[in-house]
C-alpha positions as CSV (number, residue, x, y, z in Angstrom):
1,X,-19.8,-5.4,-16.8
2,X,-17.5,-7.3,-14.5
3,X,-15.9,-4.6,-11.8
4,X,-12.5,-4.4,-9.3
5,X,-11.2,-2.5,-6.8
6,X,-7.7,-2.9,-6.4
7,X,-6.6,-1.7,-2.9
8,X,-2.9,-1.4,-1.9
9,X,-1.4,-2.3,1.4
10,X,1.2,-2.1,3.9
11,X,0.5,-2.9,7.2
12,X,-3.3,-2.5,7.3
13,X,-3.9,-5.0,9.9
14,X,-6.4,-2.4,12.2
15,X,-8.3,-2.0,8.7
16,X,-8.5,-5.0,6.2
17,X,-11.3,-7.2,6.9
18,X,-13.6,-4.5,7.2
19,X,-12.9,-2.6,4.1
20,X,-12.9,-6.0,2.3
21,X,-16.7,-6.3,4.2
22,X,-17.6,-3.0,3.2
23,X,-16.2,-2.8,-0.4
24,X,-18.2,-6.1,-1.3
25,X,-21.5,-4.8,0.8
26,X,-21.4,-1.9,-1.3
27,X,-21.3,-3.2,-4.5
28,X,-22.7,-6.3,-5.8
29,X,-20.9,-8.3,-7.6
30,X,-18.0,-6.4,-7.4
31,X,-14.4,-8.0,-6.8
32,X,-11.6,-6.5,-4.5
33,X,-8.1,-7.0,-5.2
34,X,-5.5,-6.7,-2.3
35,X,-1.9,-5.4,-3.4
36,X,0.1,-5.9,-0.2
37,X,3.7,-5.0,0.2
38,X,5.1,-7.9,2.4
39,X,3.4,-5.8,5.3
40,X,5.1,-7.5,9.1
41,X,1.7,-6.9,10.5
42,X,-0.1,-9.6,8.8
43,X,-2.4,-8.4,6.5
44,X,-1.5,-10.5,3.9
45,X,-2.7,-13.6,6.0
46,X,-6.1,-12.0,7.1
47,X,-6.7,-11.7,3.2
48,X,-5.7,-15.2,2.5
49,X,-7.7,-16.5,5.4
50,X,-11.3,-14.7,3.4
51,X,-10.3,-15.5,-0.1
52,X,-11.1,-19.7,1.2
53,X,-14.6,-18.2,1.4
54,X,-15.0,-15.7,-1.3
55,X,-13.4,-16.0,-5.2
56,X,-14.5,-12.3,-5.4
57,X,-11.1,-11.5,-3.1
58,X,-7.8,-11.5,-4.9
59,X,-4.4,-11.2,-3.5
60,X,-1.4,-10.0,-5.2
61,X,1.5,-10.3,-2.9
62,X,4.7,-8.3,-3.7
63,X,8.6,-9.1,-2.0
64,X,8.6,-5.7,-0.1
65,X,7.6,-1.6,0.1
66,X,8.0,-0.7,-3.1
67,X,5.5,2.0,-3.5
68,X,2.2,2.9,-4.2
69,X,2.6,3.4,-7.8
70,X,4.0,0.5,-8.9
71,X,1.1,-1.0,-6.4
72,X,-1.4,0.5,-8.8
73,X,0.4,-0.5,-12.4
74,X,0.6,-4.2,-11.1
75,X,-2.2,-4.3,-9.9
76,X,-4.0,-2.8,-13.0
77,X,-2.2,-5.0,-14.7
78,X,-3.9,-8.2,-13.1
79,X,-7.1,-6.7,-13.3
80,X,-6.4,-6.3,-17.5
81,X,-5.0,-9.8,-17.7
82,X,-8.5,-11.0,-16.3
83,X,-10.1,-9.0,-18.3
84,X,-12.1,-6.9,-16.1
85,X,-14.3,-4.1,-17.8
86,X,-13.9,-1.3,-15.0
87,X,-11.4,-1.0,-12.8
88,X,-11.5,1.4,-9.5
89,X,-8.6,2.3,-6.5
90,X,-9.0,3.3,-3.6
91,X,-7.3,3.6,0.0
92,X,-7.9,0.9,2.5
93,X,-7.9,3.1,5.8
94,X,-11.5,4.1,4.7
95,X,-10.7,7.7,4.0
96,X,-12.5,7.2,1.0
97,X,-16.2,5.7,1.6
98,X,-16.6,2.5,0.3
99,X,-20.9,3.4,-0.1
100,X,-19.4,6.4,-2.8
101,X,-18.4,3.4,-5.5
102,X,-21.9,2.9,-6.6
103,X,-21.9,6.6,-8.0
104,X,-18.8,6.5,-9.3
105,X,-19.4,3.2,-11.3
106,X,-22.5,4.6,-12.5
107,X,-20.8,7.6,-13.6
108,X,-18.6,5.8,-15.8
109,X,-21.2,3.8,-17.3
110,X,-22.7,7.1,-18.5
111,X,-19.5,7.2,-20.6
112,X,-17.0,8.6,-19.4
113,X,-13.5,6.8,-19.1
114,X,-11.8,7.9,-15.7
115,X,-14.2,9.1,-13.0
116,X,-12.8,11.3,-9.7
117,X,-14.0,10.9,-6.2
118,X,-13.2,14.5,-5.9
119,X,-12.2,16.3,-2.4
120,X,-12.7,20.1,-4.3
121,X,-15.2,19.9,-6.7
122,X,-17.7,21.4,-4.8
123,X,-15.5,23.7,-2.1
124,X,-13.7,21.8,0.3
125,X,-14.5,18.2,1.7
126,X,-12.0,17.2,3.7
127,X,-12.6,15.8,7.0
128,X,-9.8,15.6,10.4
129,X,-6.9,16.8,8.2
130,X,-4.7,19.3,9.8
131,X,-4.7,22.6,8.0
132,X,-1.3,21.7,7.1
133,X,-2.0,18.7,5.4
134,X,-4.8,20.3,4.0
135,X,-3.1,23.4,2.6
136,X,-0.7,20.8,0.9
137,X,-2.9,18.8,-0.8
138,X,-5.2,21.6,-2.1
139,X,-1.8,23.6,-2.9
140,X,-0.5,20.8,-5.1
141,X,-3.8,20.4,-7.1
142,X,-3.6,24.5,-7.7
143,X,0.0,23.8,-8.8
144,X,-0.3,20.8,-11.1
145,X,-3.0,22.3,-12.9
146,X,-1.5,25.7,-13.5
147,X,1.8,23.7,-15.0
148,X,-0.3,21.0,-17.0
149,X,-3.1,22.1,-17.8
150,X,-5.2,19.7,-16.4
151,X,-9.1,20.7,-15.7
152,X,-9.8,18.5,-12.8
153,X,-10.1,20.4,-8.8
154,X,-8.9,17.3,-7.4
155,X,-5.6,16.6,-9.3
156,X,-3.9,14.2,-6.3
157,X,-7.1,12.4,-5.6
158,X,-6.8,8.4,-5.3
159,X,-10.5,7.5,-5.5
160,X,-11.1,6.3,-8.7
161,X,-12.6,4.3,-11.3
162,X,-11.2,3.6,-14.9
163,X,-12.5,2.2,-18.2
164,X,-10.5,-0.9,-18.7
165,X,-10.2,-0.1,-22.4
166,X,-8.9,3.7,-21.4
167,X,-6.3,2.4,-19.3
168,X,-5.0,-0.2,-22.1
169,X,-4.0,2.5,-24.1
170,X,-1.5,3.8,-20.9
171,X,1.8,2.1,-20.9
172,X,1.9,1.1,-17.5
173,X,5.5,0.3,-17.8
174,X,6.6,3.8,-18.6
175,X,4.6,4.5,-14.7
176,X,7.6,5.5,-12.1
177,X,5.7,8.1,-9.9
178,X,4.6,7.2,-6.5
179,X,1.7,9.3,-3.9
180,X,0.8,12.6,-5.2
181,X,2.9,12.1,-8.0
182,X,1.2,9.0,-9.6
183,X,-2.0,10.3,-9.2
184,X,-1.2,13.5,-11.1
185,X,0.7,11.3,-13.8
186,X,-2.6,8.5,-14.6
187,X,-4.9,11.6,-14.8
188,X,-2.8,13.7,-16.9
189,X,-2.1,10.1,-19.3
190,X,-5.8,9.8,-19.6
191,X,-6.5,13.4,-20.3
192,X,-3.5,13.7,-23.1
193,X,-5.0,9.7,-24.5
194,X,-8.6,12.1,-25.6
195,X,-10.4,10.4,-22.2
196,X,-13.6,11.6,-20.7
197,X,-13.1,12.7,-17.2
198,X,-15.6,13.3,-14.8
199,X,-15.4,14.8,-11.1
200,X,-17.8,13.4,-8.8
201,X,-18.0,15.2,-4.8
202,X,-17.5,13.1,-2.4
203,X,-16.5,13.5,1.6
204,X,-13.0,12.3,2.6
205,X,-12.3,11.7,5.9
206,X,-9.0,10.9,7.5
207,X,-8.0,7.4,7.8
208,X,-9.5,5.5,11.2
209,X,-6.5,3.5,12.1
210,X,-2.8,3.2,11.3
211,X,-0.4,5.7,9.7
212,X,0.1,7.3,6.8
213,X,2.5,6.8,4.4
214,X,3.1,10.3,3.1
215,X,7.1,11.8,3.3
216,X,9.3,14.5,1.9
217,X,10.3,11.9,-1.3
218,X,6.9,11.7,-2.3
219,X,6.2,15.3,-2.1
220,X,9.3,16.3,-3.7
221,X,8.3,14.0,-6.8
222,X,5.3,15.2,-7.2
223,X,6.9,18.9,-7.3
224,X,9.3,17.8,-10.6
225,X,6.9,15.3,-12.0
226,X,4.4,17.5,-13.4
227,X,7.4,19.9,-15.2
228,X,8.5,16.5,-16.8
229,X,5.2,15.8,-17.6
230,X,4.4,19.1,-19.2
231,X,7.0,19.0,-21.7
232,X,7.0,15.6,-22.4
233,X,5.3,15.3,-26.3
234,X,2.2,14.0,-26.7
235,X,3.8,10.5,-28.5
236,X,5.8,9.6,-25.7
237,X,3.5,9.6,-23.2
């Protein structure tokens, strides 16, 4: 079964090349599609500069910061187009462990048609957060699933791999949510589509290098999203 990651940038300089190392160490065969934002730092051309010696590494280069979500639809949607049979996302400040994908792969090939690296499957995982930031995250996982329904621990997750066929049957189009928010929506798309989902545990530790892109607008989104989502029916999804 022919894999990709896809892996969404903006300014990633400090990390890049060695998640691109690491991704493709991990897994063999695998290919590792860069989404960058137009990030000033460069990270772009460090990606351009490996793809003249590997055809596993794609780039899709987009005209500015335009979110993480519609990061993920485009780049699901190049991953479709080639017709790639499981498709996986992840970060690329390697806060989530490139050595985990073999499991979750595996996982999926068992059957199942999304697959979690979960953070609270087993307790609590998380490594370097601040409490804050911890109490957030595990806080809006409690919330969306009390307002959805949703039986997955780790609802704002973004370690992931999909069934190509399960995410065919999401319209991608109808995908506006960014950060917490779009990972809350894609889970609760595949759950509400009949789709098998499986938690696996994994460790996630906070990124090595650079800054994170999480603000009030993406918080706030998140907050409303899962309401809309909730009474949204079924067809319309």
């Amino acid at each position: 079964m022919k894999s990709i990651v896809v892996i969404p940038t903006y300014n990633e300089l400090e990390n890049i090349k060695s998640i691109i190392t690491a991704v493709l160490d991990a897994v063999k065969d695998i290919n590792i599609l860069i989404v960058d934002d137009n990030s000033p730092d460069g990270t772009a051309a460090v990606v351009e500069e490996m793809m003249k010696t590997d055809d596993r590494i794609h780039l899709l280069k987009r005209a500015g910061k335009m979110g993480l979500g519609t990061a993920y639809c485009e780049g699901f949607a190049y991953c479709l187009e080639r017709n790639f049979d499981v498709i996986c996302q992840m970060d690329a400040d390697f806060s989530h462990d490139p050595n985990d994908l073999p499991r979750l792969i595996d996982e999926l090939n068992k059957g199942y048609d999304l697959v979690i690296g979960s953070r609270y499957v087993s307790g609590v995982n998380v490594v370097n957060w601040p409490l804050r930031r911890l109490i957030l995250s595990y806080g809006a996982s409690i919330y969306s699933r009390i307002i959805t329904g949703l039986k997955i621990k780790d609802t704002t997750g973004g370690f992931k791999c999909f069934r190509a066929d399960m995410l065919r049957k999401i319209d991608l189009k109808k995908i506006n949510s960014n950060g917490y928010g779009f990972q809350i929506e894609m889970n609760y798309k595949v759950w509400k589509k009949g789709g098998k989902i499986k938690e696996l545990s994994i460790i996630f530790i906070d990124r090595r290098s650079g800054t994170s892109k999480m603000n009030k607008n993406i918080i706030c989104e998140a907050v409303f999203l899962v309401w809309k989502l909730r009474f949204t029916p079924k067809s319309k999804l």
